[in-house]
Each structure stands twice: as C-alpha cells, then as structure tokens.
C-alpha positions, -999 to +999 in steps of 0.1 A: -627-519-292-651-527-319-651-491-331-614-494-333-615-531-355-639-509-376-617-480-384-585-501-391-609-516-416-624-483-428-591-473-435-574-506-450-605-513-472-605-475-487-566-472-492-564-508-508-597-504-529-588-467-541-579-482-571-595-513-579-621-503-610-597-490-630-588-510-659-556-492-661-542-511-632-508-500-617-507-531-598-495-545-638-465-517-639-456-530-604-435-559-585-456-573-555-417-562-534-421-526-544-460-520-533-463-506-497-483-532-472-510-510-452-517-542-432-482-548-423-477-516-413-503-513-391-497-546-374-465-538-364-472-500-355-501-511-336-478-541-317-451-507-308-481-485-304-493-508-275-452-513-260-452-474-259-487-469-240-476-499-216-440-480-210-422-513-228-408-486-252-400-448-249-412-417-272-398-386-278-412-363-251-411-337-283-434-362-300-452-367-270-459-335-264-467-327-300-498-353-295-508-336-266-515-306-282-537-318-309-556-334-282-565-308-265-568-289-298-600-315-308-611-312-277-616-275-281-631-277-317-660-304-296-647-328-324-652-354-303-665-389-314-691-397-290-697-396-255-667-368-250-641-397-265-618-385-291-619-411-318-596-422-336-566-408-311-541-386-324-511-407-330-485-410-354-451-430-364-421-411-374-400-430-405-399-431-439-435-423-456-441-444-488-439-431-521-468-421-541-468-432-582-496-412-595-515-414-629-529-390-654-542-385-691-519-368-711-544-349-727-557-334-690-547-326-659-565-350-635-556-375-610-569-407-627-552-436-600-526-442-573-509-466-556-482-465-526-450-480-531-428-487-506-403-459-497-365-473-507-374-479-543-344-464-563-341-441-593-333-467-616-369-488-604-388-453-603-382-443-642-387-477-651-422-480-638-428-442-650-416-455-689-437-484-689-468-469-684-461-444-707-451-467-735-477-490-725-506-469-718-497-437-733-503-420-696-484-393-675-471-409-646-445-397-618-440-412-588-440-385-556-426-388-522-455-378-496-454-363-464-474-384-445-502-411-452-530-414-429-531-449-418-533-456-383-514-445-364-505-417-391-470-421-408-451-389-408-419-383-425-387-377-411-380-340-397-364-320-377-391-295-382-415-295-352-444-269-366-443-292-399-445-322-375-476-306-358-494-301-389-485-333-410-501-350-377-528-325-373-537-330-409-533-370-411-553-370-384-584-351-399-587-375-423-585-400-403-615-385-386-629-377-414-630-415-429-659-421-401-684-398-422-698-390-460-671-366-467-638-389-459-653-415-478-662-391-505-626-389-513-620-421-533-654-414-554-647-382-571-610-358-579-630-332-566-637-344-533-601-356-530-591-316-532-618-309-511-606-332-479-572-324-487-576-287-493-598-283-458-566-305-436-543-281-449-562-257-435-572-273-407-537-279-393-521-247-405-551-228-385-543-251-357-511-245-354-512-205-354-538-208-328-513-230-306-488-201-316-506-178-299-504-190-267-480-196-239-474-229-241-440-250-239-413-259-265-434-229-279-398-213-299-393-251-314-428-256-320-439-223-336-405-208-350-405-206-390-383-221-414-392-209-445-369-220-474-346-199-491-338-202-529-303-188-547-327-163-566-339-136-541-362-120-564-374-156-578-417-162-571-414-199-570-451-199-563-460-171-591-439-190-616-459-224-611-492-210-609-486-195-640-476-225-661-502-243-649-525-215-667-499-220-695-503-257-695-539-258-693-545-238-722-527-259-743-543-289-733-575-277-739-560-271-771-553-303-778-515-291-780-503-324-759-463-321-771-458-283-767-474-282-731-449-314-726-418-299-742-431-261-716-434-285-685-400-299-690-384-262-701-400-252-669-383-278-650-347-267-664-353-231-656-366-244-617-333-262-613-314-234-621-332-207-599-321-233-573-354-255-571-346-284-585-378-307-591-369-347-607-403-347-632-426-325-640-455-335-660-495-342-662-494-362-634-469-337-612-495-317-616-529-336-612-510-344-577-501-313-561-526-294-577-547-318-556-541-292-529-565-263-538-536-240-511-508-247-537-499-228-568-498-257-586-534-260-580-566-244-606-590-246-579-605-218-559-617-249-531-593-231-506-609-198-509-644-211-506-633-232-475-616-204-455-649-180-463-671-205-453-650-215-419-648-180-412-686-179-412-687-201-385-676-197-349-654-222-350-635-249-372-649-277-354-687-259-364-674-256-398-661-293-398-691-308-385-712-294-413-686-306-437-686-342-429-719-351-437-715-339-474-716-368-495-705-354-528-695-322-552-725-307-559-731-312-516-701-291-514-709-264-537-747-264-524-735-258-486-702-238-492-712-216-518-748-207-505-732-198-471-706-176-487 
C-alpha cells in the first residue's frame, strides 16, 4: 500500500510540477474551471476502481480482457516490480482525455511548456487562450486533444477501436512504469528525454500488440483487425507531405524566416483540408508536439531508429527496457544506445 500512496504521488507531483519554473506561465492564459484536476480524477477513478474490483460495478469484458493481456504481456517481458508483483497494475478509464495546450518559440520548433485543460472547452475558449499568448508573449501555442494521459489508472479516449485501445493502455502504462526509475522522471527535465520515453511506448505497445497478433488468442479478429484510415486522395502521402514541411519549416527557421515558415505551415494546412485531412492549427507548437513522437513524420528525430536497433539487440523488450530505465539523461541515452548499435 505504501508503494501505491508513493506512485499516486510520483505521478501527481511530476504532471502538476511539469511546468512550474517557467516564467512563461500558462496557468496566467488560463481560468482555474478550464485546467484539468489530476487529483480529482484520481480520487474518483480510484473510489470506481475499488467498486469494479469488489463487483459493486461492472466492466466491459472487452476492456477486461484487454487488461489481461498486457498482464500477462509484462509478465513475459520479467518487467515485474519486485518480488514477481507487477507494479503499478495495468488499468485504465475509458472517457474523455483532457486536452493538451502546448507552447513553443516562434523562432524554433521545441516544446517549451504544457498544461492539461479539461476536455469540454469550446472552440471559442480554445482560440482565445491560443491569441492571448500570442499577443501577450509572442509564442506559438495550440491546444491538442491527446489520446490518453498516464495518470492512474490511465485515461484512454473514447473508441471503438480495440488494437488502438490495447496500445493507448499498453503505452500509458509504460510510463506509468517508467515514472518509478531515472528515465520516467527524465521526461520533465529535458525535450529530448520527453521523445525518448514517448518514442520507446510507441514502440513498446505497437510491438506488443503484433506479438499478441500472432497468437491464438480470443476476440483475436476485434483485437488485431486493422483500421487504417482512408483519405479522398488515393495517391496523397499524408505522412511524406508532413515530413517534408517539417524539413521546409525548419530551414527557415534556422533562417530566421519566422513569417514565411508561418504563412508555409498555414498553406500547408489549406492544402491538408482539401486532400481530405483536415487539421484545426498548424504551427510551431503543432509541431514541437507531435514531432515529440520520434515514429511520426512530423518528427526530426532519428530516436525511433536508434530505439528499434538497440531493442533488437537484445532478446527481449523487457531486456532492452530494463537497461533503459536507469538512464538518467541525453547524453545517458546516446552513450548506451548508440554504443550498442
């Protein structure tokens, strides 16, 4: 119990504190009604957690077996806690996940500051918040919805997609884990360390999940099916088309050419819409936070390639994850990753 009291507080203390030194603080752009409560949260889902393990409420047996799975999953990557005892357990809400207003500098792609806001806010609230810092501040700001946040238990967002279910869990759930050593921790010191831990969960649940695939298991045609979206443009790259203005973008930067890459970004977005992707903002801060996923073409880093080469070296994940953890900041990273590769 006391490990548990320590990992609510591991979590609260790092998600509320992410924040706290900058002297740019979005808590001065934002009403105390739109900021997202961790603490609440928890309380209640914690109160429910404890009605659903004591049969005072029911579960999905989807969801229910969806946490099996990633169960026994740690349990064959040895990612245990101690003494054979998975900790934290693998559990998860399903709802509405907060919204995410990230900042940036203009004059750089790089994910400055963050703060969760609660999920209903409308349009109207959203640009308002997004103007003022700009006027204010002279930052790039946007304000994202995010698939998950890894609280405890996790919060997932609404779907009807059970192999994106699996891995928004799965990958909630490794940071959660991960928050218990060097390299969790390392994620609120360092933008680099944040696409680190956020580049090795994607992998980590996506790796998960194919393994699962491969076996005879049940609800394996719900679980494992693929849904991949389709655009109005069949011969559209969505993911060559943002990968390259990125490389567009970040050429003019360096240029100092602030405007022009603004005026490209928002071009870009006009041309998205009408290809049949239709994206609300696209700016510095768009950017700073999906590039934060080394996996996504919106991303300059090569993190995901070094992390697959490195975990491939290894004879398992949960080898390659234990190593991991105990890295305590970049040049950690690069020394272990890229002497191994």
């Amino acid at each position: 119990m006391r490990f548990f009291f320590l990992f609510l507080f591991l979590i609260s203390f790092f998600t509320l504190s992410c924040n706290s030194e900058n002297e740019k603080d979005l808590n001065n752009f934002v009403l105390k009604e739109q900021k997202f409560s961790i603490a609440s949260y928890e309380i209640d889902s914690i109160f429910n957690l404890f009605k659903e393990r004591y049969g005072f409420s029911e579960i999905e047996e989807e969801h229910r077996l969806i946490k099996r799975l990633l169960l026994d999953e740690i349990y064959n990557n040895e990612l245990d806690f101690i003494f054979d005892i998975i900790f934290p357990l693998p559990e998860f809400t399903i709802g509405y996940s907060p919204k995410l207003l990230v900042l940036s500098p203009r004059d750089k792609i790089y994910r400055e500051d963050e703060l969760l806001l609660n999920y209903d806010l409308s349009l109207e609230e959203i640009e308002k918040i997004e103007e003022s810092i700009s006027n204010d501040i002279g930052y790039s700001a946007v304000i994202v919805n995010i698939g998950g946040v890894a609280a405890y238990p996790s919060i997932i967002k609404e779907t009807d997609n059970y192999g994106d279910l699996f891995r928004l869990h799965a990958h909630e759930w490794l940071h959660q884990y991960l928050i218990l050593f060097p390299l969790g921790r390392a994620y609120f010191n360092d933008p680099r360390m944040k696409i680190v831990n956020e580049t090795l969960a994607n992998i980590y649940s996506e790796r998960l999940l194919e393994n699962i695939c491969m076996k005879n298991i049940e609800f394996k045609n719900e679980l494992c099916s693929s849904s991949s979206e389709s655009n109005l443009d069949g011969e559209f790259n969505y993911d060559l088309y943002i990968s390259n203005l990125r490389l567009q973008v970040d050429e003019l930067l360096k240029s100092g050419k602030i405007n022009e890459s603004e005026e490209l970004m928002e071009s870009s977005r006009n041309q998205l819409a009408q290809k049949g992707y239709p994206i609300r903002k696209i700016n510095q801060a768009w950017f700073a936070f999906n590039g934060t996923y080394a996996d996504s073409p919106t991303s300059s880093s090569n993190v995901d390639e070094e992390l697959n080469k490195f975990i491939d070296s290894r004879n398992s994940i949960g080898q390659a994850i234990k190593e991991l953890r105990d890295i305590n900041n970049y040049q950690e990273y690069l020394d272990l990753v890229l002497l191994n590769n």
